[in-house]
ROVOZA-142294 format. One line per 5 residues: number of its first residue (from 1); their letters; for each residue x, y, z of C-alpha. Coordinates in Angstrom, 3 decimals, decimal comma. Example, Ala and Ser with C-alpha at 12.3 -4.5 7.8 and 13.67 -1.06 7.14 Angstrom:
! residues 2
1> AS> 12,300/-4,500/7,800; 13,670/-1,060/7,140 .
***
This chain:
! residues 621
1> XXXXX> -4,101/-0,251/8,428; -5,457/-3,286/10,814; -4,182/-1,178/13,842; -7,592/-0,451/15,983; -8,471/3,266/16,353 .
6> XXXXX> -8,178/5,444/19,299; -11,954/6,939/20,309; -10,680/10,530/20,016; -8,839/9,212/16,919; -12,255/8,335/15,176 .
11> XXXXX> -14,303/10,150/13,063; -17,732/9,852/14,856; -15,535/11,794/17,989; -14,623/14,070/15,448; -17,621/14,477/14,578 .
16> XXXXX> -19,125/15,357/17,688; -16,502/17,322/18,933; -17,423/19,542/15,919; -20,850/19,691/16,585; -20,458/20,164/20,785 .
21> XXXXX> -17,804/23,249/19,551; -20,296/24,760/17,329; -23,123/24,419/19,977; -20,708/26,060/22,484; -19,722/28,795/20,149 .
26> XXXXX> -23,384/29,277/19,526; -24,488/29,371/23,014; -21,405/31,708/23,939; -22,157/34,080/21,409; -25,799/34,020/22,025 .
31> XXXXX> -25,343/34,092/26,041; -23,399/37,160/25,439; -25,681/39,299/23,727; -28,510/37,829/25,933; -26,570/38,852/29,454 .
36> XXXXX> -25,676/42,172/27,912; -29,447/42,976/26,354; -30,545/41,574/30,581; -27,721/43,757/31,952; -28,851/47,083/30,038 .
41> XXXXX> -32,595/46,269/30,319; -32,250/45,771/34,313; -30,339/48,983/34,622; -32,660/50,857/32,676; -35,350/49,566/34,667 .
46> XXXXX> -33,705/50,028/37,410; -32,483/53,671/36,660; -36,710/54,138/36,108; -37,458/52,802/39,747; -35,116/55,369/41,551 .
51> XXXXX> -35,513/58,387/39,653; -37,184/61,003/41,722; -40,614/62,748/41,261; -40,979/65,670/40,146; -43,066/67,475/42,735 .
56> XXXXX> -39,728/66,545/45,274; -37,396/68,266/42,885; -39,528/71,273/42,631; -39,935/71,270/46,350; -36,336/71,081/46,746 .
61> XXXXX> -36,137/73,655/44,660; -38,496/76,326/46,013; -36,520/75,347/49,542; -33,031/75,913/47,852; -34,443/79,613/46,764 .
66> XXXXX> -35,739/80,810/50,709; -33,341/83,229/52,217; -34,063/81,319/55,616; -31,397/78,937/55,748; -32,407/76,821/58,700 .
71> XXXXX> -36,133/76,935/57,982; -34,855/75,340/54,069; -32,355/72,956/55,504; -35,164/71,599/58,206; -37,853/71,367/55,256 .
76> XXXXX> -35,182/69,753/52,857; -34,531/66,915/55,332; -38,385/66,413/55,901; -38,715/66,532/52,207; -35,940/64,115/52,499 .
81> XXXXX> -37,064/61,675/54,782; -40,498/61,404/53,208; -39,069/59,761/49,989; -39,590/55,922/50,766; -37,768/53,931/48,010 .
86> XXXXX> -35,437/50,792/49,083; -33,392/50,944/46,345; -31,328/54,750/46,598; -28,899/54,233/49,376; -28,325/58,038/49,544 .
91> XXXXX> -29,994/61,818/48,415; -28,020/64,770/49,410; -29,072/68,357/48,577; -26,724/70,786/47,531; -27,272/74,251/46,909 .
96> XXXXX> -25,500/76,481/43,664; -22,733/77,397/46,172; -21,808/73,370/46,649; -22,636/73,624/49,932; -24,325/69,967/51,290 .
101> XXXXX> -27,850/71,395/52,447; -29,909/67,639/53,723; -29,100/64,309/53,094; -31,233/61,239/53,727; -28,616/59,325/55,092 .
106> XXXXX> -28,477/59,535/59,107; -25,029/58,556/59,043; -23,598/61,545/57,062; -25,481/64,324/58,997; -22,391/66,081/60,113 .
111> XXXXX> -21,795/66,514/56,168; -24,442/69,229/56,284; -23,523/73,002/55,745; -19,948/71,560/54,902; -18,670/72,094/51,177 .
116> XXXXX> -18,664/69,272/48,647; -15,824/68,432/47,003; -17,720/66,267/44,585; -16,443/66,798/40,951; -19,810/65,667/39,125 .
121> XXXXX> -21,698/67,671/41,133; -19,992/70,769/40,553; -20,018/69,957/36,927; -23,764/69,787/37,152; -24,025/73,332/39,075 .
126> XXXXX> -21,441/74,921/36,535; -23,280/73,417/32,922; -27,306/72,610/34,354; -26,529/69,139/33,225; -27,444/66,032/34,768 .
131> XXXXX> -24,585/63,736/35,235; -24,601/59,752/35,328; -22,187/57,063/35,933; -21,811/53,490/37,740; -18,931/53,366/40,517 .
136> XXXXX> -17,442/50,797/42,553; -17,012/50,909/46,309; -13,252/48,757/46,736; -13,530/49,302/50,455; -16,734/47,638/50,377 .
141> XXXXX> -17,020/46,088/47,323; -19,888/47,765/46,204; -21,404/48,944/43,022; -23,254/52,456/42,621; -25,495/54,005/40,572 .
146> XXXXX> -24,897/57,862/40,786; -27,000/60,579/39,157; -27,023/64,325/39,489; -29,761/66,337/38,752; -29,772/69,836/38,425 .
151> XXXXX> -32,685/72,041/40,457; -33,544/74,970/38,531; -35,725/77,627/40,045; -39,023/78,186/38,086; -39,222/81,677/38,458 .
156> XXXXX> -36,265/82,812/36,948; -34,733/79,568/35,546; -31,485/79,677/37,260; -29,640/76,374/39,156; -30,313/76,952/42,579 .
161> XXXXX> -28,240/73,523/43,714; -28,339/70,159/42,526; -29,500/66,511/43,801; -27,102/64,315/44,602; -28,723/60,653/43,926 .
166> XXXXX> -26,555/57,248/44,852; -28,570/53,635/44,806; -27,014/50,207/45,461; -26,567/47,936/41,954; -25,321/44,699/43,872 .
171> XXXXX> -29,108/43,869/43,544; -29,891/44,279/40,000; -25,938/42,556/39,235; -27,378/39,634/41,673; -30,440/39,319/39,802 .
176> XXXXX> -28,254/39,543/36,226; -25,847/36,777/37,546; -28,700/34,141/39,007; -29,764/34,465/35,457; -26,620/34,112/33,898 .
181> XXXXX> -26,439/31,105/36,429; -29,179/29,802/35,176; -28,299/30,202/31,621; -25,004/28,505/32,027; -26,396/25,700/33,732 .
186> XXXXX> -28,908/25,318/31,260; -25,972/25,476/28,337; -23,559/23,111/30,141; -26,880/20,517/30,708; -27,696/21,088/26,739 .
191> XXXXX> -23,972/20,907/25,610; -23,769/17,287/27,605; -27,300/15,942/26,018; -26,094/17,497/22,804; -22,572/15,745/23,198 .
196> XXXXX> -24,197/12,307/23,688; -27,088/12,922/21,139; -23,881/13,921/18,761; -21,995/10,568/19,522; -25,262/8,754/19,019 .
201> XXXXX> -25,539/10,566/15,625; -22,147/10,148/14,317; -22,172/6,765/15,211; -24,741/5,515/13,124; -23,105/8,133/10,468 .
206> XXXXX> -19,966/6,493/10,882; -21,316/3,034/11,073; -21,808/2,433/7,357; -18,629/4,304/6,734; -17,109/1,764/9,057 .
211> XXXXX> -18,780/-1,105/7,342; -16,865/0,289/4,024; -13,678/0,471/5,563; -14,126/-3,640/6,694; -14,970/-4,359/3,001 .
216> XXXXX> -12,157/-2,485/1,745; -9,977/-4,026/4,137; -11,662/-7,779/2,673; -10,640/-6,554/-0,739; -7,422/-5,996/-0,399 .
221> XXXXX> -6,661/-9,052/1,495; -8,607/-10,775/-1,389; -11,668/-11,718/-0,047; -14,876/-10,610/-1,797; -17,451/-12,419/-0,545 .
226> XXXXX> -18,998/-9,918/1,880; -21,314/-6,739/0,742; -22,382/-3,090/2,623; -25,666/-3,288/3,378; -27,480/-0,358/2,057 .
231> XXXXX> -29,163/1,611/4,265; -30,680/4,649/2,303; -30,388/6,390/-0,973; -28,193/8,908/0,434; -24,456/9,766/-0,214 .
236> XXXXX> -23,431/7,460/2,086; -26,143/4,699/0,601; -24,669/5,142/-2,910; -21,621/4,849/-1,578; -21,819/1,729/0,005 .
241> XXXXX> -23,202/0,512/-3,295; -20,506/2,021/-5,201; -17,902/0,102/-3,039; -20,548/-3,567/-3,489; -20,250/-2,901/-7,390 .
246> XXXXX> -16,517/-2,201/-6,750; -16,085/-5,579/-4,915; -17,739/-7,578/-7,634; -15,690/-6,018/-10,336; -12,345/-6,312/-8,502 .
251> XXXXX> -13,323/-9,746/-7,711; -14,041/-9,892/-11,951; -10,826/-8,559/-12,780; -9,046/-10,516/-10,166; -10,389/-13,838/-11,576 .
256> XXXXX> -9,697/-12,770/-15,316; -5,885/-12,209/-14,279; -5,296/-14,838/-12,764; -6,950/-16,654/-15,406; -4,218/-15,062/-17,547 .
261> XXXXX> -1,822/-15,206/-14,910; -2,006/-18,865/-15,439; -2,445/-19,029/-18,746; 0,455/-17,085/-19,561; 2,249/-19,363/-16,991 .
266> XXXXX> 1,235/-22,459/-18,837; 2,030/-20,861/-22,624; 5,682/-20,080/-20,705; 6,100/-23,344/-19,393; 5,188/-25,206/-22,475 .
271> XXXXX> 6,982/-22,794/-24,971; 9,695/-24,896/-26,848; 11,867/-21,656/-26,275; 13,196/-19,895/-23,491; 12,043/-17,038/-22,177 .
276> XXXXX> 13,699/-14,580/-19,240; 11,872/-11,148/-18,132; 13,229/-8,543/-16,126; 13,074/-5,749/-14,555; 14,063/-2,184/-15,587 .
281> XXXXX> 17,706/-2,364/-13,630; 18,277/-5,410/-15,920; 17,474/-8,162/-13,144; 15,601/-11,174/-13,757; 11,996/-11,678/-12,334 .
286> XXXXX> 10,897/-14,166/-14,547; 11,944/-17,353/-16,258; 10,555/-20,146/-17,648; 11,489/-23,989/-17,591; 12,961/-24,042/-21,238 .
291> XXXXX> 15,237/-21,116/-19,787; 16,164/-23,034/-17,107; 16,797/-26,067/-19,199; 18,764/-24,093/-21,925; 21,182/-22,344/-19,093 .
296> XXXXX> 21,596/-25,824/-17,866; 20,400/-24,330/-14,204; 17,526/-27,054/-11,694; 16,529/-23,862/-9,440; 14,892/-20,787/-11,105 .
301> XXXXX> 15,534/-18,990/-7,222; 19,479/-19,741/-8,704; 18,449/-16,952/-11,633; 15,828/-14,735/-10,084; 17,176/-11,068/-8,852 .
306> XXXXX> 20,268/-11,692/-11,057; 21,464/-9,858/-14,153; 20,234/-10,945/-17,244; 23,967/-9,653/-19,112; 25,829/-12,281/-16,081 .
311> XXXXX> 22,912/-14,612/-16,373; 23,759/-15,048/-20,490; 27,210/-13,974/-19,714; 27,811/-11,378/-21,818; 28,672/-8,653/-19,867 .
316> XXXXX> 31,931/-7,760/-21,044; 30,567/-7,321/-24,820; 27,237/-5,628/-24,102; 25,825/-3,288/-21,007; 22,324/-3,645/-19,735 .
321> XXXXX> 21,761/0,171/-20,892; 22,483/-1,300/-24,787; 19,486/-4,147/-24,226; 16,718/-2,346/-22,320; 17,427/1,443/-24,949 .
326> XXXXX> 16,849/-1,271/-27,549; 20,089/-0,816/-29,302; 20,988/-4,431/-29,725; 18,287/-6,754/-30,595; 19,591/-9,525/-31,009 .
331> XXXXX> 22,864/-12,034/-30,633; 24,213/-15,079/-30,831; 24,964/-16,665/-27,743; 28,009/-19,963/-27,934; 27,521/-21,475/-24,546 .
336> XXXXX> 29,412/-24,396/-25,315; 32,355/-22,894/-23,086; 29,814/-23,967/-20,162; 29,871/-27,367/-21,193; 26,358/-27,175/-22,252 .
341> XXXXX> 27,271/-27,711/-26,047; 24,912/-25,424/-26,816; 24,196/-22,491/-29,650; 21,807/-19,689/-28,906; 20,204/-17,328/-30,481 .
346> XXXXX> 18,629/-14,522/-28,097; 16,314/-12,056/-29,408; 15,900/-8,947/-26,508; 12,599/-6,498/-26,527; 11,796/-3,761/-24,157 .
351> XXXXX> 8,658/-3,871/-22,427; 7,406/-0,473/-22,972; 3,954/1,173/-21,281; 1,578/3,835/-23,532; 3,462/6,456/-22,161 .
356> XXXXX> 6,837/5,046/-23,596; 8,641/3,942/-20,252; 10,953/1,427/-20,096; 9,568/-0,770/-17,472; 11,537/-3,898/-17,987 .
361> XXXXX> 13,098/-6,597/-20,956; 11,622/-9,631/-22,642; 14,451/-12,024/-23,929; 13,389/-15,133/-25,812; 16,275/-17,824/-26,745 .
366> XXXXX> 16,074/-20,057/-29,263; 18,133/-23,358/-29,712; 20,096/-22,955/-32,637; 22,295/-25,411/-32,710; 21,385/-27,903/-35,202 .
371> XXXXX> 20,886/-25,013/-37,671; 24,216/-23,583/-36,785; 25,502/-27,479/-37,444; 23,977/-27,689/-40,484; 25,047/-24,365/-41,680 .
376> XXXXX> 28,860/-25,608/-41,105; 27,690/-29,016/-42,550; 26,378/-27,459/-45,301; 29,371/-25,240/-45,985; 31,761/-28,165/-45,310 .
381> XXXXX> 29,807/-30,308/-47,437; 30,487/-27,436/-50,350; 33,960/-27,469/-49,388; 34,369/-30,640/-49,789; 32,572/-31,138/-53,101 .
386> XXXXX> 34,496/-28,735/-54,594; 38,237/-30,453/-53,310; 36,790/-33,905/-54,594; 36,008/-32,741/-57,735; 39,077/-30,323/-58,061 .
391> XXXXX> 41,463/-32,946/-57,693; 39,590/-34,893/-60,788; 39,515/-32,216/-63,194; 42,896/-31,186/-62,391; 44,248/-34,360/-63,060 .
396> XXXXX> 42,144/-34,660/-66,236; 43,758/-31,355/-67,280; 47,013/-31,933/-66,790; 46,803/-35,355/-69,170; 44,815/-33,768/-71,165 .
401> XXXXX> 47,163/-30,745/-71,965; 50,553/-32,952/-71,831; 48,378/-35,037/-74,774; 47,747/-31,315/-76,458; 51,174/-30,806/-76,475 .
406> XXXXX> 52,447/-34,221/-78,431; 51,999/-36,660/-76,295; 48,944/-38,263/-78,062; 51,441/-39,500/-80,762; 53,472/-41,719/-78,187 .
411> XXXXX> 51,741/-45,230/-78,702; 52,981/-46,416/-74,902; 52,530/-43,424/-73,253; 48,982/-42,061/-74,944; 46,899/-44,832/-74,021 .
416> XXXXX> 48,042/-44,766/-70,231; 47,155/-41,091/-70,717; 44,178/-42,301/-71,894; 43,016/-44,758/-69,350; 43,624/-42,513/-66,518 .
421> XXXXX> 41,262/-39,321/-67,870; 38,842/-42,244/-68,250; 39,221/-43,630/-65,023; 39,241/-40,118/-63,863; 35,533/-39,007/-65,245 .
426> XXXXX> 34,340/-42,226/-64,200; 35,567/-41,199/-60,068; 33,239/-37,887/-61,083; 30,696/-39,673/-62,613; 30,497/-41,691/-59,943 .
431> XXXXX> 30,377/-38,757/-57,327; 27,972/-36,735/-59,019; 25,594/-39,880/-58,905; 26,137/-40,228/-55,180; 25,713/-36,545/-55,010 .
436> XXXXX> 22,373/-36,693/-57,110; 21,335/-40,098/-54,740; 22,093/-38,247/-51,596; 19,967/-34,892/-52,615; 16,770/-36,416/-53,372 .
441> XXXXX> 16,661/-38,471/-50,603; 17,310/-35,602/-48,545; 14,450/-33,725/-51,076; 12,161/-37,043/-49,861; 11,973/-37,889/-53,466 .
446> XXXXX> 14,079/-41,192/-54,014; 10,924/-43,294/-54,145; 11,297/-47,284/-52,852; 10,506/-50,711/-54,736; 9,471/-52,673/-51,373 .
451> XXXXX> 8,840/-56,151/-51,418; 8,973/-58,999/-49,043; 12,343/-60,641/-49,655; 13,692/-63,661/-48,173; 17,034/-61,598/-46,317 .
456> XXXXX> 18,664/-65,330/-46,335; 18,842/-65,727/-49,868; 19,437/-62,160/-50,903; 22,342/-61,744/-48,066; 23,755/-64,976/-49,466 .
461> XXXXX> 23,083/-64,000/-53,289; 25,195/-61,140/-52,404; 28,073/-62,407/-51,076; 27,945/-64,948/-53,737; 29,128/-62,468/-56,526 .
466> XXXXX> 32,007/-61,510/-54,204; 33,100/-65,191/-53,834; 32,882/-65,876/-57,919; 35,091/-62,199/-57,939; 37,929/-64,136/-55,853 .
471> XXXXX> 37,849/-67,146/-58,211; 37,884/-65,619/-61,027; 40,117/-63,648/-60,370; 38,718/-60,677/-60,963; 39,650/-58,317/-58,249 .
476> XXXXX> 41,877/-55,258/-59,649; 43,749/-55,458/-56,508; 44,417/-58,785/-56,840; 43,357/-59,284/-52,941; 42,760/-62,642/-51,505 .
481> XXXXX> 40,124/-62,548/-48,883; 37,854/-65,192/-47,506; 34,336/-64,592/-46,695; 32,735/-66,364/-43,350; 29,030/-66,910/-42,761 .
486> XXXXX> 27,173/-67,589/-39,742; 23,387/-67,527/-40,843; 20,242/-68,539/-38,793; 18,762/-71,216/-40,675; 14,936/-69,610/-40,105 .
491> XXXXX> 13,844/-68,026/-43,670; 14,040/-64,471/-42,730; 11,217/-62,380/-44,831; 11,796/-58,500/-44,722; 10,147/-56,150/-46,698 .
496> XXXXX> 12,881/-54,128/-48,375; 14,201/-52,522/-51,856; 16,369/-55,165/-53,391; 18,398/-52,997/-55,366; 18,772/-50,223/-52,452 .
501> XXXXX> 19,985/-52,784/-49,783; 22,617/-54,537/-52,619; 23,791/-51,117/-52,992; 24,014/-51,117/-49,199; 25,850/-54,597/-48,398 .
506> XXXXX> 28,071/-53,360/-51,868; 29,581/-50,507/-50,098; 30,097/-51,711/-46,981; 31,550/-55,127/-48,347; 33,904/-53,097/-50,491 .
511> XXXXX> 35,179/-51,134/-48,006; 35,529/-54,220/-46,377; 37,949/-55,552/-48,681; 39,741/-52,245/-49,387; 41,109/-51,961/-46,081 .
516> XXXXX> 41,639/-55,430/-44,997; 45,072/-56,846/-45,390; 45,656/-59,555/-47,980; 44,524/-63,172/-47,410; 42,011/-61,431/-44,078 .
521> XXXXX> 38,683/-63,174/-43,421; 35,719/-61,092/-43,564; 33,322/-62,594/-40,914; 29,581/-62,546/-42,028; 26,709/-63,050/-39,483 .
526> XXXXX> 22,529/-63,066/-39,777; 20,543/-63,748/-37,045; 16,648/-62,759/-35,348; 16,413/-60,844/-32,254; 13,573/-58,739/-30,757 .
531> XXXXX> 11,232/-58,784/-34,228; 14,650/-57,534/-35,544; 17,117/-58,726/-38,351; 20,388/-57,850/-37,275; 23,449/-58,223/-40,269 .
536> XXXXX> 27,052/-57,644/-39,566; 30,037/-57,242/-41,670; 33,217/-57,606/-40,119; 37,079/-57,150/-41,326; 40,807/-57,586/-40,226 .
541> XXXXX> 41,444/-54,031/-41,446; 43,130/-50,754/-39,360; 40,259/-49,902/-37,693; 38,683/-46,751/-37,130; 39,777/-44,524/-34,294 .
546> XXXXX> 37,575/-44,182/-31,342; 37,611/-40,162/-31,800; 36,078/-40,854/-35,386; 33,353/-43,553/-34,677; 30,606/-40,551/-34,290 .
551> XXXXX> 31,237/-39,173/-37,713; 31,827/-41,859/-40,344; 28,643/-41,963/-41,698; 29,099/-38,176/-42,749; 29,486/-37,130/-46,415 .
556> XXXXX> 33,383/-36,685/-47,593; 34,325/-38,604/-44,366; 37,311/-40,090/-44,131; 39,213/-41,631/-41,627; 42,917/-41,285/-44,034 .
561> XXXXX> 41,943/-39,447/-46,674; 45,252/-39,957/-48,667; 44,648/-43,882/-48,528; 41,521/-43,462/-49,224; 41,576/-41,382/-52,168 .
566> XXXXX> 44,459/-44,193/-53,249; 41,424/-46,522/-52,797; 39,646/-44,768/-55,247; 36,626/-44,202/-52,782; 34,024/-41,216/-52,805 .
571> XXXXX> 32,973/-40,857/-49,259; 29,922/-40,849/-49,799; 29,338/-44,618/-49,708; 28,573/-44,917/-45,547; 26,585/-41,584/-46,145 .
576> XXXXX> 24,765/-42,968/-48,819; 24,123/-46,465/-46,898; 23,245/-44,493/-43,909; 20,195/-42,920/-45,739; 18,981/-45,963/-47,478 .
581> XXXXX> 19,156/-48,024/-43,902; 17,084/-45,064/-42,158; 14,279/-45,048/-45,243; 13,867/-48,801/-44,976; 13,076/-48,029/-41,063 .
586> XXXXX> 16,041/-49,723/-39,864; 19,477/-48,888/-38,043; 23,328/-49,137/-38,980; 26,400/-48,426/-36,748; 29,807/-49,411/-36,374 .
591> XXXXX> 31,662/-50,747/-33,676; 35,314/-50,470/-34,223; 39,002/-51,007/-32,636; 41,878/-49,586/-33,677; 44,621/-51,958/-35,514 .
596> XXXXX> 42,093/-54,977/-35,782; 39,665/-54,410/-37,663; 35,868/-52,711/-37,736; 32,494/-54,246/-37,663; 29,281/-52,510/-39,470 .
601> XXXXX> 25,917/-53,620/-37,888; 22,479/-53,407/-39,983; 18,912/-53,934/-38,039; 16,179/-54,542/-39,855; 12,445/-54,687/-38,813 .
606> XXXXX> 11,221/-57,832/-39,176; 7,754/-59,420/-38,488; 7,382/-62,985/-38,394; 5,750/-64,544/-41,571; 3,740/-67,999/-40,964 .
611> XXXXX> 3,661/-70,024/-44,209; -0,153/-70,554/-43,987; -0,345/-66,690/-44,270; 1,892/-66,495/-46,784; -0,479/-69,648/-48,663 .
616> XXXXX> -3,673/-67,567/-48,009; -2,501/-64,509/-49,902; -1,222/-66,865/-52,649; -4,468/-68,077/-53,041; -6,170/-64,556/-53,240 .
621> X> -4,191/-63,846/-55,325 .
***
């Protein structure tokens, strides 16, 4: 397209070569008919300038008709010799026996008395017709004009011989071709002015068209800054403006998608999900950084040109045929084989134009892993609610039916019967309550009591009941245990739910005891960090395996769930604690080796309280 044009490659030479080739086909046509109209005018005039008067053919004639020979013959040649025109090379006499009788030309005397052997001029004699016709002379290269005339005696109307008249045409033919000359010259000096008057023409034709051709070039490089000038309000001037208005609506629509171009670009590379087009073969063109992100891939070039079914690797369940004809919609994608630990959901949609083509596939994936965790949560959760409680109720039964049968009426054996159906209903009771806790703080309904609480005295208030339990002797395991504190001395004030965080420290103090061995220490500490209150609880128990750490605060947990059952525990206690800890803003975790024991952590926010702060809203009050 840029390439530079050849002058008999342009359209202005075109152009003129047209118009010169019309002018010469013009000129040709109308030389001919001009040299032929000249040609047959010229002999006509000609023939008119040697024809003979008539007084010397009826001479000739009465001569022809005298009985004297020799007195004819000598008055024939004086007849002869008094014609005076230039132009008839020859006149010979012949008499109706085709016998030459004068001629005029000096040279042929000895042709006198002798026969001709002429062919028109016997025609003549034999049908009283006169007889025309142009010949050419080869051994002199010489045109002729010959005409025979017939002499007819007046008397009695009979052919008494015939003239023979030849005249020279090389003059008229030399006149006909200075003219044609002249006509030539003048055509080949009128084809040259016409040629350049032609180039001269189609250039400023052409100009404007060239002009367009620049612009169009501009446009499609992207550059619409320049405009045609106008020049008329011809075809070419509405052109020219045809091609401005084109600019500045190409230049519009170029602006308005890019515009889109980068809006699109922006929605794609804010879009929480990921998004891959392609083309109609099935090969990736574009993708978008939550793609990339999702596929666990830095480079997009590392996806681009690719197939989307190796891309999502899925080629040996589905073919790219199946995605783009619409016949599978959408899938579930595991990529945790990849190590990305990740669960997909990709929804696939053709990309169809008005006329129903199949130009190319949208697919959109969507992070579905937490829902796919809950939905195994959830279903484990159910699971699990229905062994805890099946184990209950099947115990209940089973002393329940053994008292049906006669057992009630045993006074050792009924009330042991007794006790455990009781203890029993209270495990459920106790579960369903955890279960009802649990559910409306995950409905955001459990509502808080806060208040600012001195964490010193309510951590120590605590533990306090546990101590008095030891003394008294009131543990049903009969464990001894001693309790260690190591408490900052500052007075703590955190704003907190008193009965939510006993509940808390309950739990984990309780498990505490459960699983430490008899006579272990259970190490207490309370201290400030970082606008923080940080409690920890720790034991002399088993432990908690490493493997398990990430998953002990989940519901029905249980690190040995035959021991722990034995224990009489829920599992829901951490879960519960867990939830409580999070709605008072705070943290818990646990930090745990196997075989010696675990320790549970609780962070609290915590601003500090001046007294003379606390004195000023005393005294508002």
């Amino acid at each position: 397209m840029n390439s530079k044009l050849k002058f008999y490659q342009s359209i202005r030479f075109k152009i003129a070569l047209v118009f010169v080739l019309i002018l010469m086909l013009t000129l040709e046509c109308v030389g001919a008919v001009f040299v032929r109209q000249l040609e047959h005018q010229n002999l006509n005039t000609f023939k008119q300038t040697i024809e003979l008067p008539s007084y010397v053919d009826n001479s000739l004639a009465e001569q022809l008709s005298r009985s004297n020979t020799k007195k004819a013959n000598k008055q024939i040649n004086q007849i002869l010799s008094e014609v005076n025109n230039n132009n008839i090379s020859e006149i010979r006499v012949v008499d109706n026996k085709s016998i030459v009788r004068g001629t005029s030309n000096a040279d042929n005397r000895s042709a006198i008395g002798q026969k001709t052997t002429d062919q028109a001029i016997k025609a003549t004699l034999l049908n009283n017709r006169s007889h025309t016709e142009n010949l050419y002379d080869n051994s002199n290269h010489t045109r002729y004009y010959v005409n025979v005339i017939p002499l007819v005696d007046n008397s009695n109307n009979n052919v008494v011989g015939a003239v023979y008249l030849r005249a020279s045409l090389e003059s008229v033919y030399s006149n006909i071709n200075n003219i044609t000359l002249v006509y030539l010259s003048a055509a080949m000096i009128t084809i040259v002015l016409s040629l350049i008057l032609a180039i001269i023409i189609s250039q400023e034709i052409t100009r404007p068209i060239e002009e367009m051709r620049k612009q169009t070039l501009r446009i499609a490089r992207g550059v619409y800054s320049g405009q045609v000038k106008v020049l008329g309000n011809d075809e070419l001037g509405q052109l020219a403006g045809a091609i401005n208005n084109l600019s500045v609506r190409v230049e519009e629509a170029q602006e308005s998608s890019d515009s889109e171009r980068r809006r699109l670009d922006s929605i794609l590379s804010h879009m929480s999900d990921g998004v891959l087009a392609t083309d109609r073969r099935g090969n990736v063109t574009i993708v978008n950084n939550m793609a990339l992100q999702l596929l666990g891939v830095e480079n997009e070039d590392d996806l681009i040109g690719k197939s989307i079914i190796d891309v999502l690797d899925i080629r040996h369940e589905y073919t790219v045929r199946q995605l783009v004809n619409g016949e599978q919609r959408e899938m579930i994608i595991d990529m945790s084989n990849s190590g990305n630990n990740l669960i997909l959901n990709a929804y696939f949609s053709p990309i169809q134009r008005e006329s129903g083509f199949v130009s190319g596939l949208v697919c959109v994936l969507h992070d579905v892993t937490s829902q796919q965790k809950e939905e195994r949560e959830r279903k484990q959760f159910v699971s699990n609610v229905s062994h805890e409680l099946r184990t209950p109720l099947t115990s209940v039964r089973s002393y329940v039916e053994a008292l049906s049968d006669g057992a009630w009426q045993d006074k050792k054996i009924a009330p042991k019967f007794l006790r455990v159906v009781q203890d029993e209903t209270d495990r459920m009771i106790r579960m369903i309550n955890d279960l009802l806790s649990l559910s409306r703080m995950d409905a955001g309904t459990t509502k808080l009591n806060l208040e600012y609480v001195n964490i010193n005295e309510l951590f120590n208030y605590i533990l306090d009941r546990f101590d008095m339990i030891i003394k008294k002797g009131e543990d049903p395991k009969k464990k001894k245990y001693t309790i260690e504190r190591y408490f900052t001395k500052k007075d703590l004030w955190v704003e907190i739910d008193t009965d939510k965080f006993t509940q808390v420290i309950d739990n984990i103090m309780n498990n505490a005891i459960k699983y430490s061995p008899d006579g272990g220490v259970i190490t207490t500490r309370l201290l400030e960090t970082h606008n923080h209150v940080i409690l920890s609880i720790s034991d002399q128990g088993l432990g908690i395996p490493r493997k398990d750490l990430g998953r002990i605060f989940d519901r029905f947990f249980r690190v040995d769930k035959a021991r722990s059952r034995k224990q009489g525990g829920t599992g829901l206690g951490l879960a519960i604690s867990k939830e409580v800890i999070n709605m008072l803003g705070g943290q818990i975790w646990v930090d745990s080796v196997e075989g010696k024991g675990s320790t549970f952590y609780i962070s609290l926010p915590y601003v500090p309280y001046e007294e003379e702060d606390w004195d000023d809203e005393e005294t508002e009050k």
